[in-house]
N, CA, C and O of each residue as an XYZ file, in Angstrom:
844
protein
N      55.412    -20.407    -20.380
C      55.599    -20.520    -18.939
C      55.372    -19.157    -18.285
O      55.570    -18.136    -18.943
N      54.938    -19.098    -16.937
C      54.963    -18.044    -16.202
C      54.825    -17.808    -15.097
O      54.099    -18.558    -14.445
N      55.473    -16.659    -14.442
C      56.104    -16.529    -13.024
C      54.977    -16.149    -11.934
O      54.400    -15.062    -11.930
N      54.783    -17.000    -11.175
C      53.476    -16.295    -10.512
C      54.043    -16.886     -9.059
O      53.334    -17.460     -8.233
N      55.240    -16.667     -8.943
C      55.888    -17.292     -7.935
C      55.691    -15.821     -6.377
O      55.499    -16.066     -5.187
N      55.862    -14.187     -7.152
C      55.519    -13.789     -5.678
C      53.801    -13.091     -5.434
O      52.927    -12.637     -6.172
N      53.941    -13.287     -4.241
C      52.323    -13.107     -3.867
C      51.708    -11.822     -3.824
O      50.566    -11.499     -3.496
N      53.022    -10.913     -4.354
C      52.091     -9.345     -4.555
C      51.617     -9.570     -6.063
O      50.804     -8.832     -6.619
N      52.190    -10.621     -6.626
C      51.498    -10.400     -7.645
C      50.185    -11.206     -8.336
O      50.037    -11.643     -9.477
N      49.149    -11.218     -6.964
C      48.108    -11.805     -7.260
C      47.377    -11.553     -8.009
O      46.701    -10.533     -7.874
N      47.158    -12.742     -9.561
C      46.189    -12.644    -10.302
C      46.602    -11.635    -11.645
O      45.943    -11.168    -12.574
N      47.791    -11.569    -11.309
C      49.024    -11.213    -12.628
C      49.966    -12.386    -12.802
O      50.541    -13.137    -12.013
N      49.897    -12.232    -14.599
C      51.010    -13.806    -14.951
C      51.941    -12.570    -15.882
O      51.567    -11.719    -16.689
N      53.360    -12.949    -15.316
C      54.353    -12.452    -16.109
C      55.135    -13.279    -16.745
O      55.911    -13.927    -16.042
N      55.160    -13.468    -18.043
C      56.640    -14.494    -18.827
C      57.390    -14.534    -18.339
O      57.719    -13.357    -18.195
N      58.339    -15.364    -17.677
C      59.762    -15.824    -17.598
C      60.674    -14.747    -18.563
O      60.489    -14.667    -19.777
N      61.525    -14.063    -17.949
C      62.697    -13.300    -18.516
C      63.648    -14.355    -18.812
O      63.934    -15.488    -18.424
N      64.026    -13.464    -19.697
C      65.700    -14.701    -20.219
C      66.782    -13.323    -20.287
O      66.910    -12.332    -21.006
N      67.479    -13.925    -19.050
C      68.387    -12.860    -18.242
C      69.216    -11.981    -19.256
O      69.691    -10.903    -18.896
N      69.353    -12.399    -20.346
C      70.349    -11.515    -21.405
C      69.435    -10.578    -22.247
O      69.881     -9.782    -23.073
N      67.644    -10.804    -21.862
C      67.050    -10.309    -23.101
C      67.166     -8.886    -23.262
O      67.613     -8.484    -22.188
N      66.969     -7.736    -24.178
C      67.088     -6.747    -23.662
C      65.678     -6.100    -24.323
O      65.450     -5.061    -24.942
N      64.927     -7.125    -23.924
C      63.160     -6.580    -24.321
C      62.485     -6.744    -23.006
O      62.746     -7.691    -22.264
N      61.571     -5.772    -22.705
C      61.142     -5.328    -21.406
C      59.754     -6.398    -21.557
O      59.227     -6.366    -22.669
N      59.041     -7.467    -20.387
C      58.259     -8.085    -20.556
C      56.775     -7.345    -20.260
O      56.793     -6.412    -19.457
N      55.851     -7.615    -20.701
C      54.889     -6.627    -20.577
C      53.981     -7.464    -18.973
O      54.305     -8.650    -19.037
N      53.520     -7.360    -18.340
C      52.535     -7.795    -17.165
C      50.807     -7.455    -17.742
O      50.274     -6.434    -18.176
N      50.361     -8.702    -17.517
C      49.297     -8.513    -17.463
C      48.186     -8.649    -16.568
O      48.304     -9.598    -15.793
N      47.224     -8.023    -16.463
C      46.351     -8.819    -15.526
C      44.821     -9.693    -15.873
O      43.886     -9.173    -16.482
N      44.820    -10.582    -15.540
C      43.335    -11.859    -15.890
C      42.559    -12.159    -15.039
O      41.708    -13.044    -15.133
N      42.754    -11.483    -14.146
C      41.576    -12.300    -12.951
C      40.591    -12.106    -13.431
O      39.847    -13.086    -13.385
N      40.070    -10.995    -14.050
C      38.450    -10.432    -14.131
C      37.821    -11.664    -15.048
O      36.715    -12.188    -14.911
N      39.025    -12.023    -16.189
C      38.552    -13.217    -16.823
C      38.378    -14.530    -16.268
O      37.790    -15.488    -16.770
N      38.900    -14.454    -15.291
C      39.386    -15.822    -14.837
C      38.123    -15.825    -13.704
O      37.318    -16.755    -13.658
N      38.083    -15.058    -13.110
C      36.228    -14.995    -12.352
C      35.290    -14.598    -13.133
O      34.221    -14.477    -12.535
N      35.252    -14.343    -14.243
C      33.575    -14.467    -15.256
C      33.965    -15.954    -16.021
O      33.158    -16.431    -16.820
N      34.679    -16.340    -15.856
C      34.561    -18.267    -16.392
C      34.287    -18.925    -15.231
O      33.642    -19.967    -15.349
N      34.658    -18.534    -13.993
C      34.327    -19.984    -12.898
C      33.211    -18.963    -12.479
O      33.047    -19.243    -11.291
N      32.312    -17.891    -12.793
C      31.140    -17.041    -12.855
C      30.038    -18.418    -13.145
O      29.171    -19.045    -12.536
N      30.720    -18.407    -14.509
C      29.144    -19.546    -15.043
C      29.172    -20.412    -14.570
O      28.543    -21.205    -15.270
N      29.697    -21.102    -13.319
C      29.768    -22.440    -13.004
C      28.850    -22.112    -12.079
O      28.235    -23.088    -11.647
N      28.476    -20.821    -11.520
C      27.703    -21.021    -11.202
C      25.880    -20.455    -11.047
O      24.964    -20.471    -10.226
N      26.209    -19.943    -12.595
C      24.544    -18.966    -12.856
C      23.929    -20.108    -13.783
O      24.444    -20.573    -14.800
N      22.558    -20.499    -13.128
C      22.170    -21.486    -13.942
C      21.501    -21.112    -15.535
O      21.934    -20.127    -16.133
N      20.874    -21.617    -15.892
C      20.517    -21.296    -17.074
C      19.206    -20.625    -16.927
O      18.422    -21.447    -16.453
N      18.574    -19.371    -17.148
C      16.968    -19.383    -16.540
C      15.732    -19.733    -17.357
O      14.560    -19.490    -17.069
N      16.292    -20.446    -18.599
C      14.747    -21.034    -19.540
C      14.256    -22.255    -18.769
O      13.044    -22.408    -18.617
N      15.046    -23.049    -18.322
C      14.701    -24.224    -17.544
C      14.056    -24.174    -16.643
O      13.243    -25.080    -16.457
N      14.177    -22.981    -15.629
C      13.595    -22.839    -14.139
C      12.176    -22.389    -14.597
O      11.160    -23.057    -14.406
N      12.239    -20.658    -15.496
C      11.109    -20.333    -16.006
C       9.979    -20.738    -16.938
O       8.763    -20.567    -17.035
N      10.768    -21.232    -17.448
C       9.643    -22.340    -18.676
C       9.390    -23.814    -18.415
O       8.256    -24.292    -18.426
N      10.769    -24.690    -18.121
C      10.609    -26.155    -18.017
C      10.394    -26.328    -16.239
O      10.713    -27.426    -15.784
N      10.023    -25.585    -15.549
C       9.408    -25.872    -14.089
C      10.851    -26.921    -13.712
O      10.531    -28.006    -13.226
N      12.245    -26.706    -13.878
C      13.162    -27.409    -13.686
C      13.878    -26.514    -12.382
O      14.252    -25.389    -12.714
N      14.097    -26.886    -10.981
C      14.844    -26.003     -9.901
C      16.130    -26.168     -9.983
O      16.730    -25.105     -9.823
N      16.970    -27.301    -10.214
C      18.005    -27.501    -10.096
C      18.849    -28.020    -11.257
O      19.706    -28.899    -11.348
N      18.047    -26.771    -12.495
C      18.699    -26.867    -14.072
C      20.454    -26.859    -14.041
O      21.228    -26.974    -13.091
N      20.678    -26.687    -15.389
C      21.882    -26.944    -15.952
C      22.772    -25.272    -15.714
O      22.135    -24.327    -16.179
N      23.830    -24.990    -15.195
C      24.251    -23.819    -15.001
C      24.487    -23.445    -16.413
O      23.817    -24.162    -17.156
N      25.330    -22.422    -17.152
C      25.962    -21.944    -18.259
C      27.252    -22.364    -18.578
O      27.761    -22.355    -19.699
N      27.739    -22.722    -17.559
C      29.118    -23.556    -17.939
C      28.995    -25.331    -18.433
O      29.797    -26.112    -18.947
N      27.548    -25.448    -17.967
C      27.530    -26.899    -18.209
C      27.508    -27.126    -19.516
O      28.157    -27.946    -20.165
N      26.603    -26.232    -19.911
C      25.531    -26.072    -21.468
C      26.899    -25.688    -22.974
O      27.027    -25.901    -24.179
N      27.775    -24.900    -21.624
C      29.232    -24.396    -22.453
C      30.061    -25.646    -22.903
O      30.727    -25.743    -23.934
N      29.855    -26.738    -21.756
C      31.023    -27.453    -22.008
C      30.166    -28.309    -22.964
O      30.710    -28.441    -24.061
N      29.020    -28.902    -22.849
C      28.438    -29.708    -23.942
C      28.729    -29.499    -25.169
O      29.357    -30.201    -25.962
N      28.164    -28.336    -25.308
C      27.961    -27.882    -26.564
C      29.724    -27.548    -27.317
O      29.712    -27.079    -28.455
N      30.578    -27.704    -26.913
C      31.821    -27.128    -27.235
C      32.034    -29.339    -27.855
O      32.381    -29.867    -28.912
N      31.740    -29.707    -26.950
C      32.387    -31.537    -27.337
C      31.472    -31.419    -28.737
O      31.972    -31.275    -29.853
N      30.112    -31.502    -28.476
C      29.114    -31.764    -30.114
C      29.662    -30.982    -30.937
O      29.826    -31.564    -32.009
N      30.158    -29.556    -30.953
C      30.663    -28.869    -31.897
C      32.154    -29.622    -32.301
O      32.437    -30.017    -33.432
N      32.731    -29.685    -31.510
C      34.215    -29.988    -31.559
C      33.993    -31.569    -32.781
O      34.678    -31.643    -33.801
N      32.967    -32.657    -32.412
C      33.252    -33.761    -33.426
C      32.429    -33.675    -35.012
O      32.707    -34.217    -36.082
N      31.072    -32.543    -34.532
C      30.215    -32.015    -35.783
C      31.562    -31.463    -36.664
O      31.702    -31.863    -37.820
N      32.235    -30.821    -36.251
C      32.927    -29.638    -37.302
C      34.014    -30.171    -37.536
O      34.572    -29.616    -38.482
N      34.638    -31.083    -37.066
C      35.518    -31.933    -37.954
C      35.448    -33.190    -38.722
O      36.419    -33.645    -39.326
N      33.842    -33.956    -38.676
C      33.387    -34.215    -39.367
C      32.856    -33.486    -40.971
O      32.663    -33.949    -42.095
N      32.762    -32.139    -40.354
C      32.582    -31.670    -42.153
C      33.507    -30.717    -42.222
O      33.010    -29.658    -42.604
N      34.801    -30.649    -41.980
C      36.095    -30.023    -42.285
C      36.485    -28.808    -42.183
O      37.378    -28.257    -42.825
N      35.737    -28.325    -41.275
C      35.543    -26.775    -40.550
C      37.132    -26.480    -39.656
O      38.130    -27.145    -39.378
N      36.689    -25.219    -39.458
C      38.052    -24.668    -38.608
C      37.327    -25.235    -36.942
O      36.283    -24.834    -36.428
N      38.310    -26.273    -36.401
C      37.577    -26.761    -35.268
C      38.164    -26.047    -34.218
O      37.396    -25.619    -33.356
N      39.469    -25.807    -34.097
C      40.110    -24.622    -33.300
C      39.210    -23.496    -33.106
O      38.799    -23.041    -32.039
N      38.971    -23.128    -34.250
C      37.842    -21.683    -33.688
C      36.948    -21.924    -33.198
O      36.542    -21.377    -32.172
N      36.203    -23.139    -34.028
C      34.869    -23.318    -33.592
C      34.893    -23.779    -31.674
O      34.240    -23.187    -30.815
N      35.545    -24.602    -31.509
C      35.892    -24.597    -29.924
C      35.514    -23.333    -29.505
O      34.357    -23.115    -29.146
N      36.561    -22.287    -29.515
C      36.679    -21.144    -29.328
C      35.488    -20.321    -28.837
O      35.248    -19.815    -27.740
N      34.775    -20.346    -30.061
C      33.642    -19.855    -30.222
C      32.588    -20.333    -29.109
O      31.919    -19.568    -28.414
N      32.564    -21.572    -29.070
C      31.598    -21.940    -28.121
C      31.801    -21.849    -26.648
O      30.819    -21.833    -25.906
N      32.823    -21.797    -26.253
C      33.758    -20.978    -25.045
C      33.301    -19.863    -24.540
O      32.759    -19.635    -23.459
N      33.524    -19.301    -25.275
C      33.433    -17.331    -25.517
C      31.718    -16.990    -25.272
O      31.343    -16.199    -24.406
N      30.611    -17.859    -26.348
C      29.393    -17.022    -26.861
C      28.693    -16.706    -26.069
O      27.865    -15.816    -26.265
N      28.854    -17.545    -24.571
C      27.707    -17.105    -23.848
C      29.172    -16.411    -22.268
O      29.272    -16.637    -21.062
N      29.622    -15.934    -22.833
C      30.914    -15.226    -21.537
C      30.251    -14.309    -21.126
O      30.151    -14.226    -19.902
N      29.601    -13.352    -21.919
C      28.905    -12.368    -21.228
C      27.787    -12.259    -20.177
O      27.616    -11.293    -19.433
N      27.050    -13.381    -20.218
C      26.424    -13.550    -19.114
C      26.994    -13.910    -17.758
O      26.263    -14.253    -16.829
N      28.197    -13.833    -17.668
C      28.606    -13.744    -16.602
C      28.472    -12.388    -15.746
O      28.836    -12.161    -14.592
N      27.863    -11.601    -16.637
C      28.004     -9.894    -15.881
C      26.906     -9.804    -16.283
O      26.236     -9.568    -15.277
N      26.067     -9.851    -17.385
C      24.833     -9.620    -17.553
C      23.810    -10.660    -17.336
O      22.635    -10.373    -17.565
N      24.106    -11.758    -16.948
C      22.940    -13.192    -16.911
C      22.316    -13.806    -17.929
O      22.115    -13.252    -19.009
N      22.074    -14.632    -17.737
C      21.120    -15.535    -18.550
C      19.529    -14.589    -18.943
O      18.406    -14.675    -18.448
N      19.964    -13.908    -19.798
C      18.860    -13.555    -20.216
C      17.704    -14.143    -21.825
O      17.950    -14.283    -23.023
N      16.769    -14.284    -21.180
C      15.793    -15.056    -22.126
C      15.486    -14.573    -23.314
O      15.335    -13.377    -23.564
N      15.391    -15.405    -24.023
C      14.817    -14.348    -25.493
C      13.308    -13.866    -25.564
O      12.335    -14.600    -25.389
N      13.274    -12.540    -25.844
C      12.072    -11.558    -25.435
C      12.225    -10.953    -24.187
O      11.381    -10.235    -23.652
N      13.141    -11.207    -23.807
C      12.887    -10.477    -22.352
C      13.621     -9.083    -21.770
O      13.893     -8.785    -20.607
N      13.850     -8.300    -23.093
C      14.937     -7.354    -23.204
C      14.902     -6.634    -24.680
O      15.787     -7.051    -25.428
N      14.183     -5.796    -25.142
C      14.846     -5.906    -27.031
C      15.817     -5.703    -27.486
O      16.462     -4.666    -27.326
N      16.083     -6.496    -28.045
C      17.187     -8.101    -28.736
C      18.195     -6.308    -29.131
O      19.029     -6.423    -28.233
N      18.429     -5.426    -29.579
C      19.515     -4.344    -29.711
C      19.547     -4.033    -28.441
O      20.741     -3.871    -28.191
N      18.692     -3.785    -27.118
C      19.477     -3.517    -26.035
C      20.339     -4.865    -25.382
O      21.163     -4.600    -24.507
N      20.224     -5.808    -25.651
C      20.663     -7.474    -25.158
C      21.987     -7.401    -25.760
O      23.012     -7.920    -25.318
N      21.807     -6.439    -27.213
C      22.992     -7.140    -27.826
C      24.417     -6.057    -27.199
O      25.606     -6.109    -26.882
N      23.215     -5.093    -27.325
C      24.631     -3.779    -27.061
C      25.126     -4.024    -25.077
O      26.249     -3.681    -24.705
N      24.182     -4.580    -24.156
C      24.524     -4.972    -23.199
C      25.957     -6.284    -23.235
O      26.890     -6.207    -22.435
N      25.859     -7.431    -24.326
C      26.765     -8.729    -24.198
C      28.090     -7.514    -24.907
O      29.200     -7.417    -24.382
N      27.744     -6.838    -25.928
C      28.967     -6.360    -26.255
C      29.413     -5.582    -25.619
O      30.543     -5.447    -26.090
N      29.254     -4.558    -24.370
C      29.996     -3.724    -23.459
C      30.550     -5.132    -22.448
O      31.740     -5.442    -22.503
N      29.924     -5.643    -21.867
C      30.023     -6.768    -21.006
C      31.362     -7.910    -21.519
O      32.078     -8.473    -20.691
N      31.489     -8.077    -22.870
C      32.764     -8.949    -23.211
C      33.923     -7.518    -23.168
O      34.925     -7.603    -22.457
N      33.760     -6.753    -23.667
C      34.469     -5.737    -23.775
C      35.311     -5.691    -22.164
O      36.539     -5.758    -22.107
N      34.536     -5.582    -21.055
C      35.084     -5.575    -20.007
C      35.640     -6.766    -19.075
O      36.132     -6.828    -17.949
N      35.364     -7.561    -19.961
C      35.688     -8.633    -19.435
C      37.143     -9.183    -19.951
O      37.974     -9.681    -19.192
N      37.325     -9.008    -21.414
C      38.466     -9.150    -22.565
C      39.491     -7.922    -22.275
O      40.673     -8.020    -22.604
N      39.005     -6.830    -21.681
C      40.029     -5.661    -21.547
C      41.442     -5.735    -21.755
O      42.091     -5.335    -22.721
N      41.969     -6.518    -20.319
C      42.724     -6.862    -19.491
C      43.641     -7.660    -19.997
O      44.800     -7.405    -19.670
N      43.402     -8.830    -20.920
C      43.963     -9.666    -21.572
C      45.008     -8.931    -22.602
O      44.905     -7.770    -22.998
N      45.994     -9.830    -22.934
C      47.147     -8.874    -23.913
C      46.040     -8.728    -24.582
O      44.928     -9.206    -24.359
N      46.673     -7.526    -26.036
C      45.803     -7.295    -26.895
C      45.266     -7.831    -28.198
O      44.273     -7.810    -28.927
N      46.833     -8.467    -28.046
C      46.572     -9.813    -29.443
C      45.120    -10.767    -29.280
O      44.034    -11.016    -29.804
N      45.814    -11.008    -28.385
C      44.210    -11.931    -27.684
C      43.091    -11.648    -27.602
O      42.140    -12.250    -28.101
N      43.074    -10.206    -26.630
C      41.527     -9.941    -26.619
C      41.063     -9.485    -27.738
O      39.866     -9.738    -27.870
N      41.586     -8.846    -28.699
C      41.345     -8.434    -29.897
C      40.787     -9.989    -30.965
O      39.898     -9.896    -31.811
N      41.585    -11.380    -30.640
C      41.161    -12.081    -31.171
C      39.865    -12.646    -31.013
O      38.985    -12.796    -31.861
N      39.877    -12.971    -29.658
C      38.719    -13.574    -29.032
C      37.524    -12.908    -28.548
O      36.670    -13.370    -27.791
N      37.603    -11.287    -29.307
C      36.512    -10.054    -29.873
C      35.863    -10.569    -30.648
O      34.650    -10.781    -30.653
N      37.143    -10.961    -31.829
C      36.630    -10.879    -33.208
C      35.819    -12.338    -33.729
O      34.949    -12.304    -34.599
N      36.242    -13.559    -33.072
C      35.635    -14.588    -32.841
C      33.962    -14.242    -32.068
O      32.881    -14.538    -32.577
N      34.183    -13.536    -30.709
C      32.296    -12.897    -30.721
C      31.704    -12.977    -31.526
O      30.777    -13.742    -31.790
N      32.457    -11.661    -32.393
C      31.259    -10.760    -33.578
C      31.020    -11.798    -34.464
O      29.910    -11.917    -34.983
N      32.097    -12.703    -34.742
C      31.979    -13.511    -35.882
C      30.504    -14.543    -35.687
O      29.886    -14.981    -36.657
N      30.158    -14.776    -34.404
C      29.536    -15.649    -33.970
C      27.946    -14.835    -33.646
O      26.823    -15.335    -33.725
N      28.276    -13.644    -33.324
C      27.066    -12.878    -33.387
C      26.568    -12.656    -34.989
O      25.355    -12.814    -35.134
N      27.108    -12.410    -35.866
C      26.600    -12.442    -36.939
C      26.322    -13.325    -37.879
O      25.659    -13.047    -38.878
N      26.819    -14.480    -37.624
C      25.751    -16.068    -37.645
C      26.547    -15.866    -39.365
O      25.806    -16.296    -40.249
N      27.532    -15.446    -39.739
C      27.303    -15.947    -41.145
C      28.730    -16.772    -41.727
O      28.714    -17.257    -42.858
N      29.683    -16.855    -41.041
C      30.499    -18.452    -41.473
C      30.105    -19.483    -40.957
O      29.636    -19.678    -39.836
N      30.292    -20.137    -41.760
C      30.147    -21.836    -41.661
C      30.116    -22.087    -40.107
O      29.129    -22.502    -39.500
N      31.078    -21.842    -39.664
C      31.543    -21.890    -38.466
C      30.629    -21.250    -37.034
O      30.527    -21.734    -35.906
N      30.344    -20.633    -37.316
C      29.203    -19.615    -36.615
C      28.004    -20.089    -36.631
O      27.249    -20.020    -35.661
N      27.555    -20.900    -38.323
C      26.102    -21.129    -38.218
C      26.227    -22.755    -37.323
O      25.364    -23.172    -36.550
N      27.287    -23.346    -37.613
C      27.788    -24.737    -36.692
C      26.818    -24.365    -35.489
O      25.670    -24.751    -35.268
N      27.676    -23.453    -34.745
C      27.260    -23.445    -33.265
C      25.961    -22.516    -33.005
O      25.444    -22.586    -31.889
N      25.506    -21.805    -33.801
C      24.241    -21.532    -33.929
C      23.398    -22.766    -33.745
O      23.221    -23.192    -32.603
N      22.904    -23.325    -34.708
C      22.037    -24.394    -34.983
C      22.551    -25.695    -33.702
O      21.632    -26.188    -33.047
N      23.882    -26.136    -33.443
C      24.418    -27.039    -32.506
C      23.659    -26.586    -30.715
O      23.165    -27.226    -29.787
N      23.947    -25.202    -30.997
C      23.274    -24.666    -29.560
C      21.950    -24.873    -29.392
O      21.519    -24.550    -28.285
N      20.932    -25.460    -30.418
C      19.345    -25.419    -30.626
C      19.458    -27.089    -30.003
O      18.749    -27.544    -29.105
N      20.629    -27.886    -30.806
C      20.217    -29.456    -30.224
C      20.710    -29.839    -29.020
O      20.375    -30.848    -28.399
N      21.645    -28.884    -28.641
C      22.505    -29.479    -27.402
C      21.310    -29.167    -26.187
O      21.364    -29.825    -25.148
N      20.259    -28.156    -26.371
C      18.984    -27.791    -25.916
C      18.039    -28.972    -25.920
O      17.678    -29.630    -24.944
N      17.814    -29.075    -26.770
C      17.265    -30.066    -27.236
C      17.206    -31.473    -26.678
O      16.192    -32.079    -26.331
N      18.918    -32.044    -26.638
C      19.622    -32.846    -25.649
C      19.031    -33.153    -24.292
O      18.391    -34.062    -23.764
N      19.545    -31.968    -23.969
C      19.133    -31.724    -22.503
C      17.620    -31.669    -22.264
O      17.051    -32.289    -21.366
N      17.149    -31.032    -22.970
C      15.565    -31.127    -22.319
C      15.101    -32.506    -22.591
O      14.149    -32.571    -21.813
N      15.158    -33.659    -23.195
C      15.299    -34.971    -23.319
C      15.547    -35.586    -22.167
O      14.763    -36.371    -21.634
N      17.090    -35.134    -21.545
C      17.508    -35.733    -20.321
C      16.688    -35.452    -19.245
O      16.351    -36.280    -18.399
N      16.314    -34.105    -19.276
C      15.228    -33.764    -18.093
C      13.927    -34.381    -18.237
O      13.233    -34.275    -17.226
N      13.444    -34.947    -19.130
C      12.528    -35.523    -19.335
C      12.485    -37.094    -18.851
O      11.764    -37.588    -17.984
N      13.369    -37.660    -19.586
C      14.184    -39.221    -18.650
C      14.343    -39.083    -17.407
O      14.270    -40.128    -16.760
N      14.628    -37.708    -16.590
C      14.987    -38.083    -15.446
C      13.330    -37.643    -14.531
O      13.331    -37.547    -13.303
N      12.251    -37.458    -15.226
C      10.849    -37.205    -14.902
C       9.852    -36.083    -14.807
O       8.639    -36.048    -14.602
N      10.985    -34.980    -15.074
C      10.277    -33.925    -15.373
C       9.167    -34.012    -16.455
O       9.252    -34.758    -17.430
N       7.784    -32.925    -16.122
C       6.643    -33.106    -17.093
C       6.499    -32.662    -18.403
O       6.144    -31.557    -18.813
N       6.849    -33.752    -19.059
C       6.673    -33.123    -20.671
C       6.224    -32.040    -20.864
O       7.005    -31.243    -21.381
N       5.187    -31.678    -20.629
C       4.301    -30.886    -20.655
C       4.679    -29.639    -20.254
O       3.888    -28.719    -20.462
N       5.979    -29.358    -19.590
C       6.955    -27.874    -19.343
C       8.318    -27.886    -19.938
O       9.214    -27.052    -19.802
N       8.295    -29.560    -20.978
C       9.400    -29.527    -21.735
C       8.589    -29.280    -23.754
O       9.128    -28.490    -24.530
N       7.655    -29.903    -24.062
C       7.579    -29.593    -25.047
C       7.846    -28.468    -25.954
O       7.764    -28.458    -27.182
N       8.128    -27.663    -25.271
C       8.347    -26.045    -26.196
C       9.765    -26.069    -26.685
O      10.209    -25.534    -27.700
N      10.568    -26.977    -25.542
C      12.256    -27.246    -25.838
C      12.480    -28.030    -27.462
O      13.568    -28.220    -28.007
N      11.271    -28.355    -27.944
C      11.047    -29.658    -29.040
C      10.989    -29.180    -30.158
O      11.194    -29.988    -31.064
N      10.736    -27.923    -30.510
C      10.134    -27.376    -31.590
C      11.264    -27.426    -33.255
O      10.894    -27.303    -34.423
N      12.244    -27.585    -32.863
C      13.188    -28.029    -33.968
C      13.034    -29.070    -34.353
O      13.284    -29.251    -35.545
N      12.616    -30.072    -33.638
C      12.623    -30.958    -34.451
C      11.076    -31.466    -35.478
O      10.536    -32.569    -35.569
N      10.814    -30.465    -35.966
C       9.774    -30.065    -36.764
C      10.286    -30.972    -38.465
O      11.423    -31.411    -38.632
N       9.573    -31.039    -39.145
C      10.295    -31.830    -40.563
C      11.371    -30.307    -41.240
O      11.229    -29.129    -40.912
N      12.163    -30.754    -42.009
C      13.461    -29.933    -42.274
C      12.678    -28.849    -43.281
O      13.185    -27.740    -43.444
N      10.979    -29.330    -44.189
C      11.008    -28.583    -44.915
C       9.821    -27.422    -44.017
O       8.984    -26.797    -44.668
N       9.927    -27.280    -42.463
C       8.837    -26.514    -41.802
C       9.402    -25.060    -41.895
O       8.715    -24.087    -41.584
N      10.628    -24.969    -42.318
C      11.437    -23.626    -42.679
C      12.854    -23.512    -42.617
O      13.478    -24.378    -42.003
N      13.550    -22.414    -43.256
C      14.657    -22.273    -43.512
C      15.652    -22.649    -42.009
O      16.627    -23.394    -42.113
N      15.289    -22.085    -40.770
C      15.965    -22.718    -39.726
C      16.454    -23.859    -39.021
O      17.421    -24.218    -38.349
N      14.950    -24.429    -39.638
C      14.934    -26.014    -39.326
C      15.580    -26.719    -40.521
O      15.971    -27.861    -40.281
N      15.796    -26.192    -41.944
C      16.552    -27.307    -42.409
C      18.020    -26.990    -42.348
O      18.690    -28.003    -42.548
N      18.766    -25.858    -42.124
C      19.820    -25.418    -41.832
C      20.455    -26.629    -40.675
O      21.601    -27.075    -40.612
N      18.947    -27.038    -39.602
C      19.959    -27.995    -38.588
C      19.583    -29.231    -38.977
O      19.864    -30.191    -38.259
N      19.081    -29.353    -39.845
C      18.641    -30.965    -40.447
C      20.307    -31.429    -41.553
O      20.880    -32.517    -41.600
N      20.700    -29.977    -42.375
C      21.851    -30.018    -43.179
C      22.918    -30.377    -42.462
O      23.941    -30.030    -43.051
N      23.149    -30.959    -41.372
C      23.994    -31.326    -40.678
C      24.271    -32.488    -40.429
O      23.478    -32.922    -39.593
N      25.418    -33.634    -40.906
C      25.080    -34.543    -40.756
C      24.972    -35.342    -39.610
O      25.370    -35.126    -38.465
N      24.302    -36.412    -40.148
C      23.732    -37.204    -38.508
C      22.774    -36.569    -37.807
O      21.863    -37.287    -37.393
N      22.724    -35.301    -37.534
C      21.800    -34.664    -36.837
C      20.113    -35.547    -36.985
O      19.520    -36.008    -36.010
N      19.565    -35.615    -38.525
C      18.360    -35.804    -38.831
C      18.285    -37.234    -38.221
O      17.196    -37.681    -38.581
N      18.862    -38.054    -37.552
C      18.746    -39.369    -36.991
C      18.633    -38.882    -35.665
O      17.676    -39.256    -34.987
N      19.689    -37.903    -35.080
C      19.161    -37.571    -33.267
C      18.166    -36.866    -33.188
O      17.729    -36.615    -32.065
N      17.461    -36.295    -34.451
C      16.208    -35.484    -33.774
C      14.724    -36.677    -33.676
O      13.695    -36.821    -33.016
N      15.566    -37.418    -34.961
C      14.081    -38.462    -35.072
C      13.823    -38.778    -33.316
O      12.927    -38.295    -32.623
N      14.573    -39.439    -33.018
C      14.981    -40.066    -31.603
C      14.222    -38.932    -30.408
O      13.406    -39.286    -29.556
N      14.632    -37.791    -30.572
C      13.869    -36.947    -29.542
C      12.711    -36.904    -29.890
O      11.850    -37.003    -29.017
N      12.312    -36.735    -31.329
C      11.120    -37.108    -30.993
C       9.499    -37.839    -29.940
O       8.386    -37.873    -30.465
């Protein structure tokens, strides 16, 4: 629970004291977090506009929340930590709230990276430290693609793409500025990436379909 009852203290949450305690409560402040999450609601995504000729694409919060449900029933289907994995998909794209939707190639990939990691850094500051320290270490975990858990939403983030450029396609956009969105679903033995998201189950039945 927490006291956010007077108005100087906007955009600070303090715990409830328990009048006998004789431990001092610490104050924190979250806004900065709390405006780089309702941030992505409204920066759209820019592969859609720039590549799929789409004006009124999918923001980053949309793509966030998708992809967090497909992860959330993928990874407890094969007995993963689904708590994190949530987590994870929450968090991976937070930094573009200060730095944007930036495209791949359009930056080299060590200045992109060292940009998302100052950018969560300032964004996580603020938060107790237990926390931001956790939901750091969940980042890196996810930047370095190598638990189970990480490669989940790696490869999940390629179909939930995938997904969507489908839907934009149903709703009439020209193939022909969506085909490049398609390229995963290539046969599993076209390379190590592609069968990584074929090893997933069920998956190899929704890609037939996009097809």
């Amino acid at each position: 629970m927490f006291n956010t009852n007077n108005s100087s203290n906007k955009g600070r949450f303090t715990p409830f004291n328990n009048k006998n305690s004789k431990h001092e409560t610490k104050e924190f402040k979250i806004d900065i977090f709390i405006q780089s999450v309702l941030k992505l609601k409204k920066i759209k995504r820019t592969g859609w506009l720039a590549k799929g000729k789409i004006l009124d694409g999918e923001s980053i919060a949309d793509h966030s929340y998708s992809l967090s449900a497909l992860c959330m029933f993928f990874s407890d289907i094969m007995g993963l930590d689904t708590h994190k994995v949530i987590k994870m998909c929450i968090i991976h794209d937070l930094a573009e709230a200060i730095i944007g939707d930036v495209m791949p190639g359009e930056v080299p990939k060590k200045e992109k990276r060292f940009k998302e990691n100052e950018a969560m850094k300032s964004i996580l500051f603020s938060l107790p430290s237990n926390i931001s320290i956790s939901y750091m270490n969940i980042w890196k975990e996810f930047i370095s693609n190598r638990s189970k858990e990480a490669k989940l939403v790696h490869n999940l983030d390629k179909l939930e793409m995938m997904l969507q450029a489908k839907e934009y396609s149903v709703q009439g956009y020209p193939i022909k500025h969506l085909a490049q969105f398609f390229k995963f679903t290539k046969s599993p033995y076209d390379g190590e990436k592609n069968y990584a998201l074929y090893e997933i189950p069920y998956v190899a039945n929704i890609l037939k379909n996009l097809k």
